[in-house]
N, C-alpha and C positions, 0 to 999 in steps of 0.2 A: 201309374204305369200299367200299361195290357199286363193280365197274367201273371201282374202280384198279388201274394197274398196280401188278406188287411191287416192293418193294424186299429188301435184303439185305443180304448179308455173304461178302465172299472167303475161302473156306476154306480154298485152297490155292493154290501159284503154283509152276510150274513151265517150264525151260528144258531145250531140248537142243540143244547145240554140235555134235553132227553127230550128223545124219538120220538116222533108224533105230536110233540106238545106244538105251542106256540113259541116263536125262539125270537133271538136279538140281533139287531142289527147295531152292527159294528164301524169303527173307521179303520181297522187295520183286524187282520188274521193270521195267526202264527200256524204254520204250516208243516207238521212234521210228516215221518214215509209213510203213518197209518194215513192222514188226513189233515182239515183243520181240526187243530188240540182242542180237546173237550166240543167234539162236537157229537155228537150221539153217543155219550159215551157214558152215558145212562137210558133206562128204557122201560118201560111200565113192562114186568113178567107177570103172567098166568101162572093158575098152580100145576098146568102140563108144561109151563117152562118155552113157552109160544112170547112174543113179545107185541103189545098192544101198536096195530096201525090201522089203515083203512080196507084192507085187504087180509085176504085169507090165503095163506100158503104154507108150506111147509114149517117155514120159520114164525109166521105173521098171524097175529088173529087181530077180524076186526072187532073192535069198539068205536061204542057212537060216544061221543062227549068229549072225545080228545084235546077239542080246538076251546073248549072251554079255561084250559088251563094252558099257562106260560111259564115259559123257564127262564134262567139267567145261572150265569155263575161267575164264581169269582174265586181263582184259583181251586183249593180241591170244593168251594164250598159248592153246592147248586139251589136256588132257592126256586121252589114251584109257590104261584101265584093261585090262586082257588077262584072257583065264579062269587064265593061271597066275600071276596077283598083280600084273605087270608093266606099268608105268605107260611109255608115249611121248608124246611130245609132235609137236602138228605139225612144227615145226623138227627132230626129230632124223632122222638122215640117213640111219636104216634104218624110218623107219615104213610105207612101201610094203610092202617087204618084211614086213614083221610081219602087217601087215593080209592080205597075199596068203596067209602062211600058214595064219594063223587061219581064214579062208574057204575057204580049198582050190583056189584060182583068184585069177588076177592084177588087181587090183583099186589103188587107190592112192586116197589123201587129197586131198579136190577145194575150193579154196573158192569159195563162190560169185560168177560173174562175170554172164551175158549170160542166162543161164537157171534160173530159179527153182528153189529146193530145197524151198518149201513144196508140198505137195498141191493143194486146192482154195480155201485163202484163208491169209492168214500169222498169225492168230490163233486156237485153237480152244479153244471156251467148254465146258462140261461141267456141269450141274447135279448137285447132290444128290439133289435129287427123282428124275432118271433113275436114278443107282447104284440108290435105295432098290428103284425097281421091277424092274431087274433082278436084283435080291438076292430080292425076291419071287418071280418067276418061275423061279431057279433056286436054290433056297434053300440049299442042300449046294455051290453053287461058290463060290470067293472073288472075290465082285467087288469091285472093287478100282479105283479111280484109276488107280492108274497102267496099265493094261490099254490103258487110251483117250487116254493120252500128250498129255491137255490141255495147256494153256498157261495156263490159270483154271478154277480150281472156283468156283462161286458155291455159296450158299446162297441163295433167294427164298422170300419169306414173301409172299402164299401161293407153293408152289410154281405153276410155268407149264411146260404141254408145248412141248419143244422145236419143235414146228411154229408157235407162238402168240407163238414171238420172231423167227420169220423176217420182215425188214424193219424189227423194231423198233431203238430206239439204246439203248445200256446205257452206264450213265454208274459208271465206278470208280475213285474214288479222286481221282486230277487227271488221268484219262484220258477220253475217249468213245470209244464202239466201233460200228459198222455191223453188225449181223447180217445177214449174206447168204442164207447158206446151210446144208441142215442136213452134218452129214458122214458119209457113208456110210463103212461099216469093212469089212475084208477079215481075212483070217485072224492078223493079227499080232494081234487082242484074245485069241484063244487059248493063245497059246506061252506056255511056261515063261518066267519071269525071275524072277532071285532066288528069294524064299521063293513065288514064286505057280507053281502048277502050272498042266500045261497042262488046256487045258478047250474041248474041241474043240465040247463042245455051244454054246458062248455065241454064237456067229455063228450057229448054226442056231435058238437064240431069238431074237438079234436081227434074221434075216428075216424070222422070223414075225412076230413082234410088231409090230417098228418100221423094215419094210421096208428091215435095213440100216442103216438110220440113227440115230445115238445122237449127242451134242452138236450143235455150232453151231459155222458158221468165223463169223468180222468182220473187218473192214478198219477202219484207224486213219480215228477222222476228229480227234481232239484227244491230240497225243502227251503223255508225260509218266510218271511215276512210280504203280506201283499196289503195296500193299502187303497185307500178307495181314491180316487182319481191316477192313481198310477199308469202309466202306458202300458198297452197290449198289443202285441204278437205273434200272430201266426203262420207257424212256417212246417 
């Protein structure tokens, strides 16, 4: 129908148990007012109390080697994967130390308390229609989901440019969501992780093109369980 909004389909759902690492992809996400549960809800600290990413800001410092390691968790536990196979867990009594070494600099496992380990909102959306067009504009790189370390992949029929959901509500599953804001990206869409090479050019299309910005943060307004092929809504 002219001048409805679309609807859709989750195509993907994904968590990460601490900030910057490599995270999980999931079939369902439980959804409380902070965010989804246990998702950055741990976070590599500095000893000035900065929290490790790919940027440098007030809150952020970067380090190089982030994507070498993965998280998972399961209830309070979180277990980080190492580049030599070697699996810690928050509780074990030399994970400082492990961490510090892998980075090359003193560092330790931070959960979060008073100050936030999200970016600029605690949910971020990601469409398919963006992948498609950044697959267009550089057709020879692997663009890839995980690149943009969403929280929701949607599918929307018809597609909608992410400027034309700022403000709107998106409704998935037995959740609602506030679109705020778009999200601006920094150089961690480039780096290596796992089978995805690095691809230094994709930030220098995404300023061109999309001034930076590729997905959508939101804020909970109706918490609750979202699962992956579930229908989507926005209105």
């Amino acid at each position: 129908m002219a001048g409805s909004m679309p609807e859709g389909v989750i195509h993907s759902l994904w968590r990460y148990p601490v900030k910057s690492l490599l995270g999980e992809k999931l079939d369902s996400l439980h959804i409380d007012q902070r965010g989804v549960v246990n998702d950055r809800l741990y976070a590599i600290a500095t000893p000035e109390g900065k929290f490790a990413s790919g940027k440098n800001t007030h809150r952020f410092r970067r380090l190089d080697g982030l994507f070498t390691m993965s998280a998972t968790t399961d209830a309070e536990t979180v277990s980080i994967k190492f580049p030599d196979g070697t699996v810690f867990t928050n509780d074990s009594t030399n994970i400082h130390e492990k961490l510090s070494k892998t980075l090359g600099q003193k560092v330790e496992l931070s959960k979060e308390n008073q100050i936030s380990h999200f970016d600029a909102g605690s949910i971020h959306i990601l469409t398919t229609g963006m992948l498609s067009k950044l697959q267009r504009l550089l057709p020879q790189a692997q663009i890839d989901e995980r690149r943009f370390r969403p929280n929701i992949v949607v599918e929307l029929f018809p597609d909608i440019p992410d400027d034309d959901l700022i403000g709107k509500t998106i409704s998935l599953g037995e959740v609602e969501l506030k679109i705020n804001t778009k999200t601006e990206r920094c150089r961690m869409i480039t780096l290596q992780q796992g089978t995805l090479e690095s691809r230094p050019e994709l930030l220098k299309a995404v300023s061109k093109s999309f001034g930076l910005n590729v997905g959508v943060y939101a804020s909970v307004l109706k918490p609750g369980v979202v699962r992956q092929d579930d229908g989507v809504r926005v209105f």
